[in-house]
Steps between C-alpha positions, in 0.01 A plus 500: 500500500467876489843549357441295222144619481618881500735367215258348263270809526727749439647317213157426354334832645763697294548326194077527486476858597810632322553275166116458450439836604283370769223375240552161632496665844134411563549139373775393682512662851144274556795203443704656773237536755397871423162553482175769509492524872890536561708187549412171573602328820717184455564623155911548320424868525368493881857296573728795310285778677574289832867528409513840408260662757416869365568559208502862322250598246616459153659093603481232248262352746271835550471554160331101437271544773408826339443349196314191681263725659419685177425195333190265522625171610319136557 
């Protein structure tokens, strides 16, 4: 699971942070388990942080729960 959970956020991570210019950042890491107080547990991005362990500041998967935490989510 984390491999192919570290997959499918990077893809979609980057395509919404670099194509969209990460205005859809805010919409769609919520979707990927990113959310105002950090990532949630059992969530796609909790499985690819599992798999990666640290990761360095500036990561696909930094830069979504950046813009999680920045946005107001349900």
């Amino acid at each position: 699971m984390g491999l192919l959970a570290a997959i499918i956020v990077n893809l979609v991570g980057g395509a919404v942070i670099y194509v969209s210019g990460g205005l859809l950042a805010p919409i769609i890491a919520p979707m990927l388990g990113f959310g105002s107080a950090g990532i949630a547990a059992g969530s796609m991005a909790a499985a690819a942080q599992a798999y990666y362990g640290n990761l360095a500041a500036g990561s696909i998967i930094s830069q979504l729960t950046a813009a999680a935490m920045l946005a107001p989510t349900p």
